[in-house]
NUGUTI-458716 format. One record per residue: x negated, y, z negated of N, C-alpha, C in turn; chain; residue in one letter. Coordinates in steps of 0.02 Angstrom, whole numbers. Example, Ala and Ser with C-alpha at 12.3 -4.5 7.8 and 13.67 -1.06 7.14 Angstrom:
2
PT    n_px    n_py    n_pz   ca_px   ca_py   ca_pz    c_px    c_py    c_pz  mol  type
PT    -660    -284    -390    -615    -225    -390    -660    -165    -390    A     A
PT    -642    -112    -354    -684     -53    -357    -645       2    -394    A     S
% end
This chain:
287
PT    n_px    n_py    n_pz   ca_px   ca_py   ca_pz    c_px    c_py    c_pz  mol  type
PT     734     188     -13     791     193      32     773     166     101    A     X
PT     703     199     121     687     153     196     694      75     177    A     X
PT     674      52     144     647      -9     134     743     -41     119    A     X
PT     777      -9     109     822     -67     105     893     -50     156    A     X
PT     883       7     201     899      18     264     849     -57     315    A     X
PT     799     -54     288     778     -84     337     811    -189     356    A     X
PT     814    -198     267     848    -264     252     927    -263     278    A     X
PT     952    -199     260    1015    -204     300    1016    -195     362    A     X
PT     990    -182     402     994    -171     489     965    -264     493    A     X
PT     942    -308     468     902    -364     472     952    -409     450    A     X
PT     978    -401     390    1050    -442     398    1104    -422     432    A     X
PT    1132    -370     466    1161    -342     490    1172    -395     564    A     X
PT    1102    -367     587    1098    -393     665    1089    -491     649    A     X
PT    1056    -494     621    1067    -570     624    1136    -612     613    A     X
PT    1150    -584     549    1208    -612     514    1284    -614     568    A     X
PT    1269    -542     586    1328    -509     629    1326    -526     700    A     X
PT    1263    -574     707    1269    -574     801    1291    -647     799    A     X
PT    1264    -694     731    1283    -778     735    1348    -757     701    A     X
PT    1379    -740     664    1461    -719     685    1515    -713     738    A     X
PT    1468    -632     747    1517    -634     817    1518    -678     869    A     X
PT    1478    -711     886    1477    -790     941    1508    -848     912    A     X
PT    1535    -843     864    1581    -898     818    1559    -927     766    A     X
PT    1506    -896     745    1461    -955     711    1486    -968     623    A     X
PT    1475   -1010     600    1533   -1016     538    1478    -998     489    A     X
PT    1480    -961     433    1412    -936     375    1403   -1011     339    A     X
PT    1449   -1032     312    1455   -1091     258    1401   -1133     289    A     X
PT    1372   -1162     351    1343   -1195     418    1255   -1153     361    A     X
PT    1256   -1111     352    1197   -1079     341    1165   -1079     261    A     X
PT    1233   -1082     224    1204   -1097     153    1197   -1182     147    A     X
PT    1116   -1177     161    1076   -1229     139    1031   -1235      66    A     X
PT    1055   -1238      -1    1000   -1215     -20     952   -1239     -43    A     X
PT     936   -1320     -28     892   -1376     -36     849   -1358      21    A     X
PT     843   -1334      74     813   -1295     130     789   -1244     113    A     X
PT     831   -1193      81     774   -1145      51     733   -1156     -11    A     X
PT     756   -1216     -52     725   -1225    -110     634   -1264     -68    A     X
PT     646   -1311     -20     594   -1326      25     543   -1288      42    A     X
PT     556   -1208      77     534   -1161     109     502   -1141      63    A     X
PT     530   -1102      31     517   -1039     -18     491   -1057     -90    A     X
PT     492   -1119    -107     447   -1160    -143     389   -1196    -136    A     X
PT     367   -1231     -65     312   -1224     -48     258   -1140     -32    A     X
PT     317   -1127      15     280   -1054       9     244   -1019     -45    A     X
PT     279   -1028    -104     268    -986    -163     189   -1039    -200    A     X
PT     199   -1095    -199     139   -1159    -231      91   -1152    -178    A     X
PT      90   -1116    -104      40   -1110     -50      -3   -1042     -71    A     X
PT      38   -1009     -98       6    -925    -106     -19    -938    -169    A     X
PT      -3    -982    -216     -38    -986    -288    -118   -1011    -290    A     X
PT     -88   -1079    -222    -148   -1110    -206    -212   -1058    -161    A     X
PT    -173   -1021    -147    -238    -996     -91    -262    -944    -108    A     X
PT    -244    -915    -179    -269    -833    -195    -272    -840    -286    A     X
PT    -343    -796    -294    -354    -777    -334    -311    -749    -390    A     X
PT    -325    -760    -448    -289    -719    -511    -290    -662    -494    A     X
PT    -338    -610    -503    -344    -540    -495    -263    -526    -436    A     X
PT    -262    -571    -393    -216    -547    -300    -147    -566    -313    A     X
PT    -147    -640    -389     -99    -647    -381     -50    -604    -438    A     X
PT    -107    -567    -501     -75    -514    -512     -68    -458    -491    A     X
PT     -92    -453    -442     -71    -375    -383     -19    -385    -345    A     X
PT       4    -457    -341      60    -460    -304     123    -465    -352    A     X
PT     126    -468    -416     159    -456    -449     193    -388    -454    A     X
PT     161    -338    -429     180    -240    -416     188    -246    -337    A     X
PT     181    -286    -300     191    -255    -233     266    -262    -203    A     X
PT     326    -285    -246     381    -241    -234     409    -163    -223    A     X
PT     367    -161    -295     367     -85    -328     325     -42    -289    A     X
PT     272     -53    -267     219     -36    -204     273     -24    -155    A     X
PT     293     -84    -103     338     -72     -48     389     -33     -46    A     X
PT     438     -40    -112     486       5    -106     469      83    -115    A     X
PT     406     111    -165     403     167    -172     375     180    -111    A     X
PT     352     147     -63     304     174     -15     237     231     -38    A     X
PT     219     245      38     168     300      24     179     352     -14    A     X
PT     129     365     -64     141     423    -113     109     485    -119    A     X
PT      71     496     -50      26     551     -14      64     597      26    A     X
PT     123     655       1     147     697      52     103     758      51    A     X
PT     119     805      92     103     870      90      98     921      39    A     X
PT     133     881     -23     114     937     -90      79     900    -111    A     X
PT      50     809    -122     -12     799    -151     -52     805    -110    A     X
PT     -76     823     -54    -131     835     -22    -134     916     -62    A     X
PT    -106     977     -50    -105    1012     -77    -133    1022    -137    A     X
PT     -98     994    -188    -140     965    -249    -210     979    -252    A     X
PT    -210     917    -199    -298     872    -203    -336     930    -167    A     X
PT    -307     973    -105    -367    1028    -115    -377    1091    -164    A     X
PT    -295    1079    -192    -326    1129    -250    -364    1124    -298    A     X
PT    -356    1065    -321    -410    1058    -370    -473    1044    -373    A     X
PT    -487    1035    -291    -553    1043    -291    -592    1095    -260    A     X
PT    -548    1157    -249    -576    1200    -240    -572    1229    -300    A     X
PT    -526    1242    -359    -537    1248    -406    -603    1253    -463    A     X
PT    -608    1173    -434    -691    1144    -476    -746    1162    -457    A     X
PT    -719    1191    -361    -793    1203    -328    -811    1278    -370    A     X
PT    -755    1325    -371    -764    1390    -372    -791    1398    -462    A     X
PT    -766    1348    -495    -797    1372    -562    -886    1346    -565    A     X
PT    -893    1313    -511    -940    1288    -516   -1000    1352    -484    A     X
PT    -985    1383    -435    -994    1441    -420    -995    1501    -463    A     X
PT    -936    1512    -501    -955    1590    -553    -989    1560    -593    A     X
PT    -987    1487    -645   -1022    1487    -703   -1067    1420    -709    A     X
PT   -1114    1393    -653   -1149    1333    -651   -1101    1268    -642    A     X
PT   -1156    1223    -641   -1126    1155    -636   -1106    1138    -705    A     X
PT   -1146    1154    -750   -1134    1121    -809   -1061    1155    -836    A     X
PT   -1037    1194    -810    -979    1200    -824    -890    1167    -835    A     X
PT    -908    1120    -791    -871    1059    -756    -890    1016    -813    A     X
PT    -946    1013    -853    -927     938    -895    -880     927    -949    A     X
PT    -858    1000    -991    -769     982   -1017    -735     985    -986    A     X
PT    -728     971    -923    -660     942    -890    -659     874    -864    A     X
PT    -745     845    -851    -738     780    -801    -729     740    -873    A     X
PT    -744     753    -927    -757     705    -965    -684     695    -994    A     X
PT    -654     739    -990    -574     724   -1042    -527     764    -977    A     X
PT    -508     722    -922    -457     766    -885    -406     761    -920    A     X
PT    -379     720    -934    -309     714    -970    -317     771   -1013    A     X
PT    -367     803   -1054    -335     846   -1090    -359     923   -1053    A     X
PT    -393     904    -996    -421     997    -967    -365    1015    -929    A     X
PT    -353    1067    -943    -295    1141    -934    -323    1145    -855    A     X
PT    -362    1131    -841    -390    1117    -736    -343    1077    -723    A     X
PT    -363    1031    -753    -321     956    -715    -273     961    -728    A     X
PT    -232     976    -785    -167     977    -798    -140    1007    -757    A     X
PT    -154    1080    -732    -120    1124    -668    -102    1078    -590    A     X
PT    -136    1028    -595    -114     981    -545     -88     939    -533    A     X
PT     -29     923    -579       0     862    -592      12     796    -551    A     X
PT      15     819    -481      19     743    -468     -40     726    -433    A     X
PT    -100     738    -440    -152     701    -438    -184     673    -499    A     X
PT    -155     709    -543    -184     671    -645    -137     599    -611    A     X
PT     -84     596    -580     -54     514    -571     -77     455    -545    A     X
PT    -139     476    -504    -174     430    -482    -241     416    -516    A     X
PT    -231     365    -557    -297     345    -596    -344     318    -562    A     X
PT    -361     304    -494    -408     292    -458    -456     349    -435    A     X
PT    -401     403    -416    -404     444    -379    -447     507    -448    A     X
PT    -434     488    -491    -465     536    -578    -524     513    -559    A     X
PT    -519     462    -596    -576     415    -609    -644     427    -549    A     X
PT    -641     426    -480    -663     425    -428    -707     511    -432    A     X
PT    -665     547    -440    -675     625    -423    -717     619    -489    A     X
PT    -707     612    -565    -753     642    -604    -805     595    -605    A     X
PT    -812     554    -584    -866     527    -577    -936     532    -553    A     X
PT    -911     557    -477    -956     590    -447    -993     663    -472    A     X
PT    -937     690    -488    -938     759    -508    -988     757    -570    A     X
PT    -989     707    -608   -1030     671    -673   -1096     705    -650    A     X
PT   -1094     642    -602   -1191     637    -567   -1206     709    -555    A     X
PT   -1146     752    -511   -1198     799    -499   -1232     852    -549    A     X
PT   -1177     850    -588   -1177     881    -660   -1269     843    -701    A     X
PT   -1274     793    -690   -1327     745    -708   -1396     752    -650    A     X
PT   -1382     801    -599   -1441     813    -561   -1438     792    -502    A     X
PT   -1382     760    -487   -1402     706    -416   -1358     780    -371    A     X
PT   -1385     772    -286   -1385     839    -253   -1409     821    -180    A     X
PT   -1411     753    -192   -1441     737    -122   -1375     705     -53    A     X
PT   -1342     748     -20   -1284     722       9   -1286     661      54    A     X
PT   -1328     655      85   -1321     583     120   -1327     512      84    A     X
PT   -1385     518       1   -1358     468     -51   -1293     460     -87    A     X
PT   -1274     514     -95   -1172     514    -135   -1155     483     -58    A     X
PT   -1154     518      -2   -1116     475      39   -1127     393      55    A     X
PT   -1183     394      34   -1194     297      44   -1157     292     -11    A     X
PT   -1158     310     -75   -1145     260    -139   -1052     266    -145    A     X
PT   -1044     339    -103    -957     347     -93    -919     282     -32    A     X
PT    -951     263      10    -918     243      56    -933     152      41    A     X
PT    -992     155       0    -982      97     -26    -935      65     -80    A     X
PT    -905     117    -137    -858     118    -165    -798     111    -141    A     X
PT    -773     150     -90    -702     154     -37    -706      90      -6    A     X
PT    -754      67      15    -759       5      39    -723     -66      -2    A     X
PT    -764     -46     -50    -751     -97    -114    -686     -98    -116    A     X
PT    -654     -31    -150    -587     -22    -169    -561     -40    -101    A     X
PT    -534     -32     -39    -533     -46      18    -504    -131      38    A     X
PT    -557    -153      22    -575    -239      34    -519    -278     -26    A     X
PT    -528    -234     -85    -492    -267    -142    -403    -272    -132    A     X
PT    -385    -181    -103    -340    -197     -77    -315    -259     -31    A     X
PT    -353    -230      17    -350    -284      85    -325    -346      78    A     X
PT    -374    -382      25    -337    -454     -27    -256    -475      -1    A     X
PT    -219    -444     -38    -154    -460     -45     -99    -446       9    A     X
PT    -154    -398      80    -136    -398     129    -139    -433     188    A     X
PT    -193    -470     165    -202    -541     206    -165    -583     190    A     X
PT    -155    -607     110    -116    -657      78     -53    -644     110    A     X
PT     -27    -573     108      58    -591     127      57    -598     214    A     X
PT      21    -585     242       7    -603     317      -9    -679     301    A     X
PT     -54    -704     268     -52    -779     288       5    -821     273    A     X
PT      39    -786     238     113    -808     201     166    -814     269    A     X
PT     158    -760     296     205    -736     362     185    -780     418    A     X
PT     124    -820     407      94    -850     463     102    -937     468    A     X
PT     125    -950     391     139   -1021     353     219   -1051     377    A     X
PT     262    -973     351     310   -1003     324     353   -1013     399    A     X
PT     339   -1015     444     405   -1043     501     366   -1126     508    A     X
PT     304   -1133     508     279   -1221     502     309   -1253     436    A     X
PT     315   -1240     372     375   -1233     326     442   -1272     336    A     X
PT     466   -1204     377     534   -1228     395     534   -1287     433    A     X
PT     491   -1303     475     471   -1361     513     486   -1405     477    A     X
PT     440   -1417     422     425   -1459     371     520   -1485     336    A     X
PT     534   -1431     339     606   -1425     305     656   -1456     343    A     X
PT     661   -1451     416     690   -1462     449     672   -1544     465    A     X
PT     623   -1546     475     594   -1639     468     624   -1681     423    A     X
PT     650   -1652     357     646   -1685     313     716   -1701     326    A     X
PT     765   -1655     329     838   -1636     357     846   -1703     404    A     X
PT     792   -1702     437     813   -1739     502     814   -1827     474    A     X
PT     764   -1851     451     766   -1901     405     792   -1919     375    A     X
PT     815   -1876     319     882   -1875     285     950   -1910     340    A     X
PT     966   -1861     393    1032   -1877     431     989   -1951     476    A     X
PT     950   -1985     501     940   -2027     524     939   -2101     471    A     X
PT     932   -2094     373     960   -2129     332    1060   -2134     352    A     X
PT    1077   -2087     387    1160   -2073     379    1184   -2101     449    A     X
PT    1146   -2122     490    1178   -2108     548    1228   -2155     565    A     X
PT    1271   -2205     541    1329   -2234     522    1380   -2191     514    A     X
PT    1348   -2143     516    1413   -2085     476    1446   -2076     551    A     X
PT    1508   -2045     549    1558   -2015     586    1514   -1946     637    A     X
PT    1526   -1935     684    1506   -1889     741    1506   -1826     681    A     X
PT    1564   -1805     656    1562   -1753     644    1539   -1734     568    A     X
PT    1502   -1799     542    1463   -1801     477    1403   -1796     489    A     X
PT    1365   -1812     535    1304   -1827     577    1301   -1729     610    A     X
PT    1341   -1712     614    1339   -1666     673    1327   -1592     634    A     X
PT    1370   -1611     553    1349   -1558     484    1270   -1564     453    A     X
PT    1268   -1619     458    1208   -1624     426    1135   -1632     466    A     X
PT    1136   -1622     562    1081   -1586     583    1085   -1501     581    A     X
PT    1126   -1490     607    1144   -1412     587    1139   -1398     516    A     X
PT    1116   -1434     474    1089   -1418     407    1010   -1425     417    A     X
PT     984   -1470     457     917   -1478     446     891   -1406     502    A     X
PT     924   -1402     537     901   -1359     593     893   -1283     569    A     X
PT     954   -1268     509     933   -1208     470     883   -1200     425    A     X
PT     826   -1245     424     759   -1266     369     728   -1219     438    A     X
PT     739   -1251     504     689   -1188     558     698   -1111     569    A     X
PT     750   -1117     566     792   -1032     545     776    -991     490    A     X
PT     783   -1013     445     747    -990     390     671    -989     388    A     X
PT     628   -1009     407     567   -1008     385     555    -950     441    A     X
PT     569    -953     511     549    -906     555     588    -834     529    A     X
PT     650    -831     493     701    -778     474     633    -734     429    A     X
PT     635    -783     373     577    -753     326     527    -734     357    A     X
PT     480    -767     388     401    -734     401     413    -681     448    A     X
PT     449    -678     494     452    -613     549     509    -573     531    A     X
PT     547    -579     458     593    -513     446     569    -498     397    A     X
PT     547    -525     366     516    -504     284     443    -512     269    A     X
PT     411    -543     271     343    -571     252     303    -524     296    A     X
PT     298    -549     356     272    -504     410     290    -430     378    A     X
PT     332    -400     409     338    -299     380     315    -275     326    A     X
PT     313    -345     248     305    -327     198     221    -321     218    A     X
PT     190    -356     228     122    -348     263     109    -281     290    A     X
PT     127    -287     326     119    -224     385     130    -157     328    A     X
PT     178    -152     291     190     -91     244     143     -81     200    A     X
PT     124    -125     179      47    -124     104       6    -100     143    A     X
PT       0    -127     222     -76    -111     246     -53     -36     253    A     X
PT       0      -1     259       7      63     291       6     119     223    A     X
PT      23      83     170      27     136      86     -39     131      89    A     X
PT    -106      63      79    -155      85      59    -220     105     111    A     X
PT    -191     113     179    -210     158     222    -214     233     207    A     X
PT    -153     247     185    -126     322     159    -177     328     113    A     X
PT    -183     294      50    -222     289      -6    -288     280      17    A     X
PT    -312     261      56    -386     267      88    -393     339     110    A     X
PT    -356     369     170    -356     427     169    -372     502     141    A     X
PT    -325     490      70    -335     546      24    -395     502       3    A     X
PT    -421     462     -26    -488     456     -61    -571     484     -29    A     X
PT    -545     469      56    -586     503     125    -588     599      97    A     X
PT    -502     599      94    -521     687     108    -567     707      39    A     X
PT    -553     661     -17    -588     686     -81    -656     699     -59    A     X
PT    -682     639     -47    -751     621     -35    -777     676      28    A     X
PT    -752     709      70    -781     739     106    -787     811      97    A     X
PT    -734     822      62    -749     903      21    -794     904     -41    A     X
PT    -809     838     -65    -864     848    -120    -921     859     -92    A     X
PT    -948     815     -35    -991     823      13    -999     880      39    A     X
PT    -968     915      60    -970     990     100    -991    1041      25    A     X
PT    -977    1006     -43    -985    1057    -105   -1067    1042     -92    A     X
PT   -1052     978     -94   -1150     953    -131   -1203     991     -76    A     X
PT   -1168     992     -13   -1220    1041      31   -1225    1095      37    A     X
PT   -1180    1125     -16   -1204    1202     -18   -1145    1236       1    A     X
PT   -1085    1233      31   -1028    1252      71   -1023    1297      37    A     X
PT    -984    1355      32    -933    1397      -6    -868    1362     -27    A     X
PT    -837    1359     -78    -782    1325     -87    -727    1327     -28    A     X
PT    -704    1372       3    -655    1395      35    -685    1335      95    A     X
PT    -730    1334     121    -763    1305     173    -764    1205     170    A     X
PT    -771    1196      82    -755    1149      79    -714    1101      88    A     X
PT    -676    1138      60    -593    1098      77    -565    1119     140    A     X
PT    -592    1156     174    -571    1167     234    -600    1082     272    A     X
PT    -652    1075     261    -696    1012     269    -624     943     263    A     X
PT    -621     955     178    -562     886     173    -514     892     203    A     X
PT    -470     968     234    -422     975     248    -425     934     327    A     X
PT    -470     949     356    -477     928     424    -477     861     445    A     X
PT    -495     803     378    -485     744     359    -401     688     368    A     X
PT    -383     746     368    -303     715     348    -264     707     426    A     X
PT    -211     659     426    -169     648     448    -131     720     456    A     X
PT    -120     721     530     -62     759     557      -1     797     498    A     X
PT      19     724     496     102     747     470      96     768     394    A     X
PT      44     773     368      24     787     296     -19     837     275    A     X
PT     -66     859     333    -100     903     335     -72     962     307    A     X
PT     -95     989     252     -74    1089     269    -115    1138     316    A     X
PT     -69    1166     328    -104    1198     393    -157    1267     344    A     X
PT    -178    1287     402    -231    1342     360    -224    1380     327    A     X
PT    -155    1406     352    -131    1464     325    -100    1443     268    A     X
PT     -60    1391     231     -41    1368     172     -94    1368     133    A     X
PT    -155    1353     157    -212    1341     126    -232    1392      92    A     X
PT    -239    1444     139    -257    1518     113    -216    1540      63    A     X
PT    -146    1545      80    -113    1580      54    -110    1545     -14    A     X
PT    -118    1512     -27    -123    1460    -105    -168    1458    -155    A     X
PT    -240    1493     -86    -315    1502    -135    -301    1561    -195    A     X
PT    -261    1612    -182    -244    1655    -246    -208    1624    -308    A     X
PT    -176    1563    -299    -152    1548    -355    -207    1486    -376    A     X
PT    -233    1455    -368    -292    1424    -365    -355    1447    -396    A     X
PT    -362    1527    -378    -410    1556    -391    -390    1554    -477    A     X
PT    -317    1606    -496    -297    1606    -567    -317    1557    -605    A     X
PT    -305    1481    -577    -301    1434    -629    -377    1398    -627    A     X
PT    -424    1441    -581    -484    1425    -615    -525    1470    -678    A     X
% end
């Protein structure tokens, strides 16, 4: 819904301000101009990016429109279930934890948390670690090198397709240039023509510049800016994971732990303490 509030306030004000000053629409459907634009554009991004980026950009509609998928009940979630894991790890050993890291999909733990089983990064990531320690490893400042080198990784990989649509946003008004050149050439083959045949067909080439700047700073550009801000979010919760495992591996009390991840988070997502508390009793049950 944000995301297409946002396309309508963008055609809105554009569409509606070269209107109201007289401006005629028909003057604007060019579509050998956008076939120019938006076809180089598209053979520029093929050319300049990897398979792996250019099938990630294949989901980053579906990305943009769902936006961030980190509110205040999956943070919730995410410290329940790992205080959950901390506290069984507490009444009945570590080795207790290995029928659940090994098959979450089918442990009655994980299941109680449903929308963190949705993030397969976010699975994958947590039992992993949880693996090693189960396997002996206990030393917290090594998990934190080998964690932040992972986030990194995952991180950078994102990053990819957030540069690509920024370099996209950065291409396409030189584009329209390109588009508009061609326009212009075109009407200088014509210029025999009548004032007011000559006079349609620069105001055709001149919308090849309109368009390319329309696109990269109403669309291309924000669509940028929004990926970097979902997998910011998504960096985030992977931070709070990683820092309440850390506070486990050093010995913390569970309660203390996730107090650790809780302190990790963003403002507007954070649960406050007292949600926290008041939640450890049902938390406690479903360990």
């Amino acid at each position: 819904m944000r995301v297409l509030i946002g396309i309508a306030v963008i055609f809105a004000s554009v569409l509606g301000g070269y209107l109201g000053q007289g401006g005629h629409f028909e003057v604007l459907i060019q579509p050998f101009e956008a076939l120019i634009i938006i076809g180089a554009a598209a053979g520029a991004f093929i050319i300049g990016n990897t398979g792996p980026v250019l099938k990630q950009a294949t989901r980053m509609f579906g990305t943009i429109f769902r936006g961030p998928r980190y509110n205040k009940a999956a943070y919730k979630d995410l410290l329940g279930l790992q205080f959950t894991l901390f506290k069984l790890v507490q009444q009945k050993g570590v080795l207790a934890l290995e029928e659940h890291i090994e098959n979450p999909e089918e442990s009655r733990l994980f299941q109680s948390f449903p929308s963190f089983m949705k993030h397969h990064h976010a699975v994958e990531f947590l039992c992993d670690y949880l693996r090693m320690v189960t396997l002996g490893t206990r030393v917290p400042h090594e998990m934190e090198a080998l964690m932040d080198e992972e986030l990194e990784t995952h991180e950078q990989e994102n990053h990819r397709l957030v540069s690509a649509i920024q370099a996209l946003a950065d291409a396409t008004p030189a584009l329209g240039i390109v588009a508009a050149v061609l326009g212009v050439i075109h009407t200088m083959g014509s210029i025999s023509e009548p004032p007011e045949v000559l006079g349609h067909m620069i105001g055709g080439a001149l919308v090849g510049t309109f368009l390319g700047v329309f696109v990269a700073y109403g669309f291309f550009g924000p669509m940028a800016q929004s990926l970097r801000n979902i997998y910011e979010a998504e960096h985030k919760y992977m931070l709070a994971m990683k820092v309440g495992m850390l506070a486990h591996i050093s010995g913390y009390a569970p309660a203390i732990a996730i107090e650790f991840a809780r302190k990790a988070l963003m403002s507007e997502v954070r649960p406050t303490f007292l949600e926290v508390d008041e939640a450890t009793a049902d938390w406690k049950e479903a360990a």
